[in-house]
C-alpha positions, 0 to 999 in steps of 0.5 A: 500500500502507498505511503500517501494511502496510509497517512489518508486512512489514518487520518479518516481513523482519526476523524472517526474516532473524534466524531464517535468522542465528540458524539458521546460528550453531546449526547445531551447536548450541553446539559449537565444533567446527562450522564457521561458514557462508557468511552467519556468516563474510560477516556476521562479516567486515563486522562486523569491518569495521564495528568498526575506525575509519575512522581506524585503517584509515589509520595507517601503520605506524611501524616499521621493517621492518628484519631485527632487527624482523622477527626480534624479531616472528617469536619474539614471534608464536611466544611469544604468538600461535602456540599458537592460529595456528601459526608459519606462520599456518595456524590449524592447532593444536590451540587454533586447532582447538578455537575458534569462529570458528576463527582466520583463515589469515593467509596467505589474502588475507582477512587480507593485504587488510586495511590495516596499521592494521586489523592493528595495531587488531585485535592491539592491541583483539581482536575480541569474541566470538572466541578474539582476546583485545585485546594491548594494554598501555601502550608495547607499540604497537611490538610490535604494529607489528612484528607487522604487518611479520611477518604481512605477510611470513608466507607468505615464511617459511623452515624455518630460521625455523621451526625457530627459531620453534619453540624460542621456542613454550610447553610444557606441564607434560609437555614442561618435565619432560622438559627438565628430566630431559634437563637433569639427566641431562646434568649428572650428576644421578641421576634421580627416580624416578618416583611408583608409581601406587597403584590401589584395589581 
């Protein structure tokens, strides 16, 4: 066969392959409600791969995976990283639910399989065009190594635990108004009352 056939065939392979891709992303067209095929998922998990350095997937995690460790990483996911990927590390929130890739089940093997330095490389640098947002900052490289002790043991959480993790989760503006009239209310305070909605006619 001749050369310039060749280079022709692997180039219609190529533009095959980039429609099958681009197919499988806009399933949905842009929604991020869609959820991502086979070929998007496998294709997103080596790229992931692919982007860690070979160095960084042999760090070894520096802390201690001592009670007040873990303790300080449990409330600390529950602060940071709960709104999108729950206390028990499901995914399974409204945030989590709304973004595109959806956030991985940290209890899956997927993400247990991944070394200590792959954890650490991704909640420190993110992952591009993702919900991930990179947690880097100088001197937080501890919090991040705690945070894999937590992640590692997220499947063994007890609903104490949980329940703990709860009170250290955002609120919105709703739920903050509510405490405070709570707060008030247990202090004696007589309650605002509350703004009459004024409707146009």
């Amino acid at each position: 066969m001749k050369r310039g056939t060749l280079i022709l065939l692997a180039l219609v392979l190529v533009a095959g392959l980039l429609v099958i891709v681009l197919a499988s992303i806009l399933h949905n067209g842009l929604s991020a409600r869609a959820t991502p095929r086979g070929l998007e998922t496998m294709m997103a998990r080596n790229a992931r791969h692919l982007a860690v350095p070979a160095a960084a997937r042999t760090l070894k995690n520096p802390a201690l995976a001592s009670p007040e460790n873990l303790r300080d990483a449990r409330l600390h996911f529950a602060d940071h990283c709960a709104i999108c990927h729950g206390n028990n590390g499901s995914g399974n929130t409204m945030m989590g639910r709304g973004l595109y890739p959806k956030p991985p089940d940290l209890r899956l093997p997927e993400t247990q399989k991944l070394s200590d330095g792959e954890l650490f490389w991704v909640i420190e640098n993110g992952v591009r065009f993702t919900g991930m947002p990179a947690f880097f900052s100088p001197g937080s490289q501890n919090e991040s190594w705690k945070l894999v002790h937590f992640i590692r043991r997220i499947r063994q959480l007890t609903p104490d635990e949980q329940m703990e993790m709860e009170k250290y989760n955002p609120i919105g503006p709703e739920e903050r108004q509510e405490e405070q009239q709570e707060d008030d209310f247990l202090n004696g305070a007589t309650p605002a009352p509350k703004p009459e909605s004024h409707h146009e006619h």
